[in-house]
C-alpha positions in Angstrom: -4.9 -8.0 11.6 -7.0 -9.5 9.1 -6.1 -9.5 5.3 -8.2 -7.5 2.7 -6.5 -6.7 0.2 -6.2 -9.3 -2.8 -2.9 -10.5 -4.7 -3.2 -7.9 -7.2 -4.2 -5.1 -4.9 -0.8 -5.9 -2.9 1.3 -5.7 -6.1 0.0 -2.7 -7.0 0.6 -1.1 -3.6 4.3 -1.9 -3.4 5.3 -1.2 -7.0 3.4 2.2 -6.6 4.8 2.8 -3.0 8.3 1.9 -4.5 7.7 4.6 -7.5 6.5 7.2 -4.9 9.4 7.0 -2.8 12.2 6.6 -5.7 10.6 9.4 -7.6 9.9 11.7 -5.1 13.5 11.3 -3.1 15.5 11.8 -6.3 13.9 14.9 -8.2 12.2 16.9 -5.4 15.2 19.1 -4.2 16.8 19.5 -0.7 14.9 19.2 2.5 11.7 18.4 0.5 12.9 15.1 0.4 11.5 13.8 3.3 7.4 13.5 1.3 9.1 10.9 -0.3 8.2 8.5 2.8 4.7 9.4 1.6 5.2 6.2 -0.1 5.4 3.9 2.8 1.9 4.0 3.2 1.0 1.9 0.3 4.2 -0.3 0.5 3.6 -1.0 4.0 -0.2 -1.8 3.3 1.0 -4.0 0.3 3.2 -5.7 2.4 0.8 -6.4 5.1 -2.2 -7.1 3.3 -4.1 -5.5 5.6 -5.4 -1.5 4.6 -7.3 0.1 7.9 -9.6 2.5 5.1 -10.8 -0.5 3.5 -12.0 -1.8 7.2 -13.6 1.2 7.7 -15.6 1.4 4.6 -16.2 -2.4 4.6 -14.0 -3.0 1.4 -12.6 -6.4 0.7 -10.6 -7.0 -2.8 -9.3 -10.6 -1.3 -11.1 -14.1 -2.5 -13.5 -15.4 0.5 -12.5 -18.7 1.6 -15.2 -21.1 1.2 -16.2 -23.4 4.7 -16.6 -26.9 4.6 
C-alpha cells in the first residue's frame, strides 16, 4: 500500500484515534464500551500511512518525491 498521508496528517490520526478510544472506553457505561474501537480507524490509518478514502477521492497530504 502506498503512503498518502503526510507527517502531520499521521500525528493527528493517532493522537485523535488514542483520544477516541480512551475517552470513549472510560465514560460511556457498560456494554457500550465496545464504540470505543471506533478509534482504530484513525490510529490504524496513522500508523500505516496509508487511508483507502483519500485513494478513492484522489487525496494526497504527503510531499511528492521529486525524480532525478
Amino acid at each position: 500500500m502506498p503512503v498518502n498521508e503526510g507527517k502531520l496528517d499521521r500525528m493527528i490520526r493517532v493522537v485523535l484515534g488514542l483520544v477516541i478510544i480512551v475517552v470513549l472506553a472510560v465514560f460511556l457505561p457498560g456494554a457500550s464500551k465496545w464504540w470505543a474501537l471506533l478509534g482504530l480507524i484513525p490510529l490504524i490509518t496513522g500508523i500505516t500511512g496509508f487511508c483507502g478514502l483519500y485513494t478513492v477521492l484522489g487525496i494526497r497530504t504527503c510531499p511528492v518525491k521529486k525524480q532525478s
